[in-house]
C-alpha positions as CSV (number, residue, x, y, z in Angstrom):
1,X,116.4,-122.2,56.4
2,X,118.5,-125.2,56.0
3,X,121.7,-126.2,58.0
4,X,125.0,-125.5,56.8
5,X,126.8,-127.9,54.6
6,X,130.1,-129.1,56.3
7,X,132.0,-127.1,54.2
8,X,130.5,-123.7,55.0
9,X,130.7,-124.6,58.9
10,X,134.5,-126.0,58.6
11,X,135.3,-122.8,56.9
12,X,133.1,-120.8,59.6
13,X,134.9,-122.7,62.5
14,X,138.3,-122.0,60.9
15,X,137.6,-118.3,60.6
16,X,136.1,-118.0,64.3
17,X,139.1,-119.6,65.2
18,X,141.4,-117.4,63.1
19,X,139.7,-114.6,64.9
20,X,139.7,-115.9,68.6
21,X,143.7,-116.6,68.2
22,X,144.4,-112.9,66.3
23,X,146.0,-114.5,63.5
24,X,146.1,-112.6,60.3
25,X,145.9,-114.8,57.6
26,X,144.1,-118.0,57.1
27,X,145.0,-121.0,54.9
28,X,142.7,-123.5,53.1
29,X,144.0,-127.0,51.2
30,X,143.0,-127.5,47.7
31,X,140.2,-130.3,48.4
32,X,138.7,-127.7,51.3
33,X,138.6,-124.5,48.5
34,X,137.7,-126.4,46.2
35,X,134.8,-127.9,48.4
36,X,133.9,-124.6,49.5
37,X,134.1,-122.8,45.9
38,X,131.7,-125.9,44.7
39,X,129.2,-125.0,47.6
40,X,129.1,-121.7,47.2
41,X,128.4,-121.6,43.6
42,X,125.6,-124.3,44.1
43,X,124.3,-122.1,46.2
44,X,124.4,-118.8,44.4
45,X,122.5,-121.3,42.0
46,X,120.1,-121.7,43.7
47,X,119.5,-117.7,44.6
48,X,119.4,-117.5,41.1
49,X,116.6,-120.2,40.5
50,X,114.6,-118.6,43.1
51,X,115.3,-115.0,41.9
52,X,113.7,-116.2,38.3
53,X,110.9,-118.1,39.9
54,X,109.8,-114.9,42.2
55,X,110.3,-112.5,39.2
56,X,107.3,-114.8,37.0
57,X,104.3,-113.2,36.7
58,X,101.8,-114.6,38.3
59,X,98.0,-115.4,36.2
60,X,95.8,-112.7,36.8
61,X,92.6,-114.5,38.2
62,X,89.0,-112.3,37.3
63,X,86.0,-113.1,38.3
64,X,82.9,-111.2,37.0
65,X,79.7,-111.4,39.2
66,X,76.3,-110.0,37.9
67,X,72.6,-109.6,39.8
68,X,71.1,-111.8,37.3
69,X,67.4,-111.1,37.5
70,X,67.6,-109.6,40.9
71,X,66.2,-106.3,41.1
């Protein structure tokens, strides 16, 4: 799994620290909700790629063996 993007960790910090100090509400400027919103969606995009990738069939291989002349 891949590292965080900044945004994810500067909103993980400012919740951990949100927590640590008891406060009960936390505030976000535009540029960092509308940083986060954009990663998060890119991300749910991706989900989504992989979800349609995994749900593909996959080829049905056969392979038919015979004696041949053995007997």
């Amino acid at each position: 799994m891949s590292e965080p993007s900044i945004h994810i960790k500067n909103f993980n910090d400012k919740v951990k620290l949100m927590n640590q100090t008891q406060r009960k509400e936390l505030v976000l400027s535009a540029a960092d909700a509308r940083s986060l919103h954009a990663e998060i969606y890119g991300l749910l995009a991706q989900i989504a790629d992989l979800a349609r990738v995994s749900e593909a069939p996959e080829p049905v291989i056969q392979v038919g063996m015979d004696g041949g002349g053995f007997k």
